[in-house]
C-alpha positions in Angstrom: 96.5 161.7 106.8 96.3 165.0 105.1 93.9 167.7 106.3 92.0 170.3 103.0 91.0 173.4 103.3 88.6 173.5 100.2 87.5 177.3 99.8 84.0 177.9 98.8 83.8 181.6 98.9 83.2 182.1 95.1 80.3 179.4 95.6 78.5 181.2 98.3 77.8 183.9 95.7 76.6 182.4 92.7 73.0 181.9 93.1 73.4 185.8 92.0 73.9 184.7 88.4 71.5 183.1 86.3 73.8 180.4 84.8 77.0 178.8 85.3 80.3 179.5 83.6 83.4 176.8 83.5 85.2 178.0 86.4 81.4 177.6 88.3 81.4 173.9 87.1 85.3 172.9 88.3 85.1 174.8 91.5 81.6 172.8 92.1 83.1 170.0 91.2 85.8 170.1 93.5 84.2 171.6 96.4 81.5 168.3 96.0 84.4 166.0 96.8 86.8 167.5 98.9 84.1 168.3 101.1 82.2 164.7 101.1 83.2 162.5 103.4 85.0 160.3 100.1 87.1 163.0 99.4 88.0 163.2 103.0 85.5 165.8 104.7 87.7 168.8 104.0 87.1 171.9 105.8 85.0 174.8 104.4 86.7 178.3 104.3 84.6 180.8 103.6 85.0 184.6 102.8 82.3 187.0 104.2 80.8 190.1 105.7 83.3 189.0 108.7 86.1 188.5 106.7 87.6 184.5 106.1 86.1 181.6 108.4 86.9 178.7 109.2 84.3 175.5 109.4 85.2 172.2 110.1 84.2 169.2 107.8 79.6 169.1 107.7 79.6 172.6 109.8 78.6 174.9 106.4 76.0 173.8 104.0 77.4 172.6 100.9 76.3 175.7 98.3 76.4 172.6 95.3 73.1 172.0 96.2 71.4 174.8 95.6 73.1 176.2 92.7 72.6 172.7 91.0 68.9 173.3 91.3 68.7 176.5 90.8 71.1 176.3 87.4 69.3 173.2 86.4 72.4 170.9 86.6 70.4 168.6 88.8 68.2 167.4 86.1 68.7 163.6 85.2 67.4 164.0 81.7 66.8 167.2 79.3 63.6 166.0 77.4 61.2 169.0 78.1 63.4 171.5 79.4 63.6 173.7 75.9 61.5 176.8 76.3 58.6 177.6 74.3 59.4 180.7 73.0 63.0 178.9 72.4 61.2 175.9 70.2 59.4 178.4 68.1 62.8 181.1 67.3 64.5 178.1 66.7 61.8 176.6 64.2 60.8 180.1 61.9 59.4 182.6 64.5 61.2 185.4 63.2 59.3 187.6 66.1 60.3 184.8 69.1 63.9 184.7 67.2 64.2 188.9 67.7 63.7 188.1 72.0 66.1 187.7 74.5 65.5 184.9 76.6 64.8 187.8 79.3 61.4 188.5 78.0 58.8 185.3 78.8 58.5 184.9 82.5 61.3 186.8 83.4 59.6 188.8 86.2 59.0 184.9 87.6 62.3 184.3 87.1 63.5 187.4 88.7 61.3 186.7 92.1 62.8 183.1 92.2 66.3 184.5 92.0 66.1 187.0 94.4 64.7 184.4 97.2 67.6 182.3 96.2 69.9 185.3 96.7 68.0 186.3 100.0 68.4 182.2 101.7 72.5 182.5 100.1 72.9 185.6 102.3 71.6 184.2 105.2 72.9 181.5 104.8 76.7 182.9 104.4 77.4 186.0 104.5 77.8 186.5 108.4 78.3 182.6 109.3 80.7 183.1 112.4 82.9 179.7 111.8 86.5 180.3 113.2 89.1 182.5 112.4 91.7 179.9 110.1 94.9 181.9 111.3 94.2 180.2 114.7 92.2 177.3 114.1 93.4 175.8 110.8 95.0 172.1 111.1 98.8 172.0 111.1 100.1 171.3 107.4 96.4 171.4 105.9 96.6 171.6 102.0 94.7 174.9 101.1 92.7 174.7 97.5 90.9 177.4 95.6 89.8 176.3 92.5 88.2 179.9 91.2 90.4 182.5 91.6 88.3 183.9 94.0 89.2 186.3 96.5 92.7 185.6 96.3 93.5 188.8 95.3 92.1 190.4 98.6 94.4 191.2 101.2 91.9 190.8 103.8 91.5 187.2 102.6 94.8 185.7 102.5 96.9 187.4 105.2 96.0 184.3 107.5 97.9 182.6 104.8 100.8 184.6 104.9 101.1 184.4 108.9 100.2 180.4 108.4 103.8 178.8 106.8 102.4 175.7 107.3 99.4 175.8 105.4 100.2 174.9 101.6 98.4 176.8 99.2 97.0 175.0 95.7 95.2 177.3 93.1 93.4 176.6 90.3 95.0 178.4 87.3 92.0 178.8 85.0 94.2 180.9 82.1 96.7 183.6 82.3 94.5 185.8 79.8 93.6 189.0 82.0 97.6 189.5 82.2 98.9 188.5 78.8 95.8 190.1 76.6 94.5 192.9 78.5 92.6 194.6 76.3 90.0 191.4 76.1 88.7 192.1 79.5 87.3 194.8 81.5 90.1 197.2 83.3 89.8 196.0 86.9 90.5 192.2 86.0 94.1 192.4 85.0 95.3 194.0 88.5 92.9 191.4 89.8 94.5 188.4 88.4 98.7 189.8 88.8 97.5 190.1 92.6 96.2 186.6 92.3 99.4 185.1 90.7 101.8 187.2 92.7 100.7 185.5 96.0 101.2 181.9 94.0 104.3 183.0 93.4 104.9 184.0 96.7 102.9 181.3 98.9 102.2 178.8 96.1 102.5 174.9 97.3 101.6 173.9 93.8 99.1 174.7 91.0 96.6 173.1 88.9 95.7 173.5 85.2 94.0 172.2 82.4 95.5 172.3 79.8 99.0 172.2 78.5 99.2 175.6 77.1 98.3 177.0 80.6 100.9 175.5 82.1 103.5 176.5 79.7 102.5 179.7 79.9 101.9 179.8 84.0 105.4 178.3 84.1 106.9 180.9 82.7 105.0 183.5 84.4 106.2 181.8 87.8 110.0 181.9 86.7 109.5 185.4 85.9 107.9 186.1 89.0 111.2 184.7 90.8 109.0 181.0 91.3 110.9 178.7 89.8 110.3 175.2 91.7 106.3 175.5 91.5 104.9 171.9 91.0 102.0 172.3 88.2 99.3 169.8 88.3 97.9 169.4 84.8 94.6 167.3 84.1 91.9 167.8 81.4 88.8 168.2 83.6 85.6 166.0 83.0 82.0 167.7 82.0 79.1 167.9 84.1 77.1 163.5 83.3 74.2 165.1 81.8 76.1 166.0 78.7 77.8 162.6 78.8 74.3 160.5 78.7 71.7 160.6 75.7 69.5 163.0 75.1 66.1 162.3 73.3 65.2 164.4 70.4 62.6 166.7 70.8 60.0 166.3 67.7 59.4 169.9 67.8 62.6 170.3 66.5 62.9 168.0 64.1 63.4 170.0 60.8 65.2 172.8 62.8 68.4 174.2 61.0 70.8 176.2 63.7 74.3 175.9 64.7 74.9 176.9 68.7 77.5 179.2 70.0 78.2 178.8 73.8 80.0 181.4 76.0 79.8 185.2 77.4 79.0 187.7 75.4 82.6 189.4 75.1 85.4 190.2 72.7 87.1 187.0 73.1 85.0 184.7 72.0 85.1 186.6 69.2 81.0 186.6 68.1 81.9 189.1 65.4 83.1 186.6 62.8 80.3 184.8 63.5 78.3 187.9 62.7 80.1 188.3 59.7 79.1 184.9 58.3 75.3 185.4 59.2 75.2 188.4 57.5 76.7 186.8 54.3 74.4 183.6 54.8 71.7 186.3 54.9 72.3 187.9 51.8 72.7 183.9 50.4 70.0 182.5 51.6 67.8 185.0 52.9 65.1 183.3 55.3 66.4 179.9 54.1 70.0 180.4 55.7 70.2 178.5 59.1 70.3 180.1 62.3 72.7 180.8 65.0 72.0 180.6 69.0 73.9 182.8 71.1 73.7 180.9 74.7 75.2 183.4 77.4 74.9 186.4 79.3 76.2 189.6 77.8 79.8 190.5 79.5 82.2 193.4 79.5 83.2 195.5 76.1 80.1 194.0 74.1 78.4 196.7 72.9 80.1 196.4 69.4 78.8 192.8 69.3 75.2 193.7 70.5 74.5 196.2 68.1 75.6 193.6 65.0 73.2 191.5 66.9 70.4 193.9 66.5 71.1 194.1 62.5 67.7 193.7 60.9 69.4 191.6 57.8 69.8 189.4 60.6 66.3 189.2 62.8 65.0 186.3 62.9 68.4 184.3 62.1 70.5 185.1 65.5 68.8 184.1 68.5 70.1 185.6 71.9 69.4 183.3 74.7 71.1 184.0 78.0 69.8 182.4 81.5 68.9 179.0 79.7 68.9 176.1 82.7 71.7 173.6 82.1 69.3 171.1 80.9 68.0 173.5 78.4 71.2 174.2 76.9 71.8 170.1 76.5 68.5 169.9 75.0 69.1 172.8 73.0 72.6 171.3 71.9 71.2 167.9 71.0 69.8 169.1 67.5 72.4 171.8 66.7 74.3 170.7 63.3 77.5 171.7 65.4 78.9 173.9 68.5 81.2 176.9 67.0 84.0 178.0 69.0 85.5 180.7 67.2 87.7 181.9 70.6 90.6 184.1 70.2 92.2 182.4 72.7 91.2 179.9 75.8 92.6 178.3 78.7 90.5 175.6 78.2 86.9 175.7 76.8 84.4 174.1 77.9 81.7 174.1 75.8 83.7 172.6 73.4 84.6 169.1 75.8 80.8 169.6 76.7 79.7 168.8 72.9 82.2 166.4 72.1 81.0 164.2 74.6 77.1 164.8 73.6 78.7 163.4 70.5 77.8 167.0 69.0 80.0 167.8 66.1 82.3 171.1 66.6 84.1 174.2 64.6 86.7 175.8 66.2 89.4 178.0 65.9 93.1 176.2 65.4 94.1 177.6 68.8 95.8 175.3 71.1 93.8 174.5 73.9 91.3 173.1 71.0 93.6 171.0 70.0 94.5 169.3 73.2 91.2 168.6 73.8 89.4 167.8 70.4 92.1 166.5 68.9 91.4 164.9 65.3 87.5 165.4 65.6 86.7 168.6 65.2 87.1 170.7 62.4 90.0 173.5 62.8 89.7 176.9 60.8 91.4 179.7 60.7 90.7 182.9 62.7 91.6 185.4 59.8 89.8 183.6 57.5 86.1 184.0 57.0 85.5 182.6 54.4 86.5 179.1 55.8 84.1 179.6 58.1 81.4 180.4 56.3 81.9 177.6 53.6 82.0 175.7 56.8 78.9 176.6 58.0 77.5 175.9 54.8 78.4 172.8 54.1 77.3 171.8 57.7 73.5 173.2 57.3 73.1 170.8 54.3 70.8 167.7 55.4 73.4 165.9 53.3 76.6 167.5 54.6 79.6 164.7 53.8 81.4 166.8 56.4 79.1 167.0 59.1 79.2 163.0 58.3 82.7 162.2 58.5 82.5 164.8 62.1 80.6 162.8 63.4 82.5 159.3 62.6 85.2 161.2 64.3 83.7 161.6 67.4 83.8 158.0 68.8 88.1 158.5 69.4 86.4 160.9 72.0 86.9 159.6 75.6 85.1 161.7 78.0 87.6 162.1 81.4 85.2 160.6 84.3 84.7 163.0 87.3 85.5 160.6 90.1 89.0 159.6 88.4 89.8 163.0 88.1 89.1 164.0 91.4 90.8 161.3 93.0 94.4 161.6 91.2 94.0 165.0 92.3 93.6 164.2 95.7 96.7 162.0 95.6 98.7 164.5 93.4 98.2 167.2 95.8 98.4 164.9 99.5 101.6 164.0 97.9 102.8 167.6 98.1 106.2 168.4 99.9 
């Protein structure tokens, strides 16, 4: 019987943001299993005010709970969980289109938020538990699935005294090292300290994606790591956006294309921008409009002041903080998700609408292909104008394209969660 070690420290600290990003949903994921008793009532680790502790299995409250309520991941269905303000930008409000999701209720918002913040903190941040140098089982598989503080010192030199504890990380992407100038300066340092100590302590790794593990394997074998097992599985999406989700009459003649992801130069917003502006100028208040779901991120401010063009008020619609069962209401009508990313170690949002049987546009990067394979529709990064005629073509109630997308969407096959957990579980028990 093999012990885990399932780190929630990354977890603890969420109710701080307003919504969830991808590496929120697998680490949740995860942690749900490993630490129920049918993924074997792992123990918590957990890094605080008093530095890493150790809980054994039902000693720490599960943070899942309360981020899946306070995120709205909880909710069975999505019928009624559009915003009002939302419903009318999306349906010819060009003043409700100009606001940031920020605006109604948001002092509401805000007071919630901070009482979640207030319980997390009690909560976690100076639980005692046990210090894991001492008290962790012998030969105990340790998993992180976020990153998250592995590039502390403070947080893994138990793991550097503890030879027999086998270290598992969750390689998200490789992107802070190999493209640099996409993030914000302290995140590259971040993430070599976090591969270094793979390299160095690593019992095995898990990806998602095919082009992350080429990519992580080479890193490794530069690194001096060349007998790293790599554990590579598409992850599943969170069931709501697996089961149907009823149309909300309100936004029946709606016209709008979504965009899902932070704010930030590699999801590359700009081209998007760049089409708008040309749909403006084509179809003035006719030309559909584009949702912007997510919180603004680092090196943005390029990207927010296109936002703010007035050519385009009314036809790009900012929305960050929107529950998770707003978003899948919300993604329910779109005439497609756009993914323009420059580059991606997996993307979400994309696997998220292909199984809403939501038709997509994405860039012809990789990791797209891997996951969409022949149903979405590919386009070129250095080519506008493919996108735009895309776009187009798409916003037409008659759109032959947007037809044959969606014919294409039944080879989709959805991974199911407990599958995927469970040939993890044996992939990484299995570990030498």
């Amino acid at each position: 019987m093999v012990d885990f070690i399932y780190d929630v420290s990354r977890l603890s600290t969420r109710t701080l943001n307003a919504t969830p990003n991808g590496i929120d949903w697998i680490d949740s994921l995860l942690a749900d299993y490993f630490l129920s008793p049918s993924g074997g009532g792992a123990s918590a680790l957990l890094f605080g005010f008093l530095g890493p502790r150790l809980f054994p299995p039902g000693r720490l409250a599960n943070p899942v709970r309360a981020l899946d309520q306070a995120w709205g991941r909880d909710a069975q269905e999505c019928a009624g969980a559009i915003p009002e303000w939302l419903i009318s930008a999306l349906t010819g409000d060009r003043d409700a289109a100009g606001l940031r999701i920020g605006a109604p209720g948001a002092i509401r918002r805000e007071a919630r938020r901070l009482g979640r913040v207030a319980r997390s903190l009690g909560t976690y941040g100076f639980s005692p538990g046990r210090d894991p140098e001492k008290s962790a089982p012998s030969g105990a598989v340790y998993l992180n699935a976020s990153h998250f503080p592995l590039e502390q010192p403070r947080h893994v030199r138990w793991l550097e005294q503890r030879r027999d504890i086998r270290p598992v990380m969750f390689v998200h992407d490789l992107l802070p090292v190999l493209r640099p100038d996409l993030f914000w300066s302290g995140e590259p340092g971040r993430h070599d300290r976090r591969l270094a100590f793979l390299a160095r302590r690593g019992a095995a790794a898990i990806v998602a994606s095919s082009a992350v593990e080429s990519l992580l394997d080479d890193h490794m074998k530069k690194s001096g790591r060349r007998d790293l097992p790599i554990l590579r599985a598409p992850p599943p999406v969170l069931p709501l956006f697996r089961r149907p989700c009823p149309l909300d009459p309100r936004l029946a003649r709606a016209n709008f294309f979504v965009v899902c992801g932070t704010i930030e130069p590699r999801k590359n917003h700009l081209l998007l921008i760049e089409v708008w502006r040309r749909l403006a100028r084509a179809r003035g208040a006719d030309a559909p409009r584009l949702l912007l779901v997510g919180k603004r991120g680092w090196r943005c401010d390029d990207i927010v002041a296109s936002i703010r063009d007035p050519a385009l008020r009314g036809l790009v619609i900012e929305a960050s903080g929107l529950s998770t069962a707003a978003y899948r209401g919300v993604l329910a009508h779109a005439r497609a998700l756009l993914s323009p990313s420059l580059a991606e170690g997996f993307g979400l949002p994309v696997a998220e609408a292909l199984a809403a049987r939501i038709p997509v546009i994405a860039s012809a990067i990789a990791p797209h292909f891997e996951q969409g394979g022949q149903a979405p529709v590919y386009l070129d990064l250095h080519r506008p104008e493919d996108w735009f005629l895309a776009v187009e073509d798409f916003a037409r109630a008659d759109s032959s394209a947007r037809a044959e997308a969606l014919v294409r969407l039944d080879a989709c096959h959805p991974v199911d969660p407990a599958a995927y957990c469970a040939t993890l579980r044996g992939a990484l028990a299995s570990l030498g």
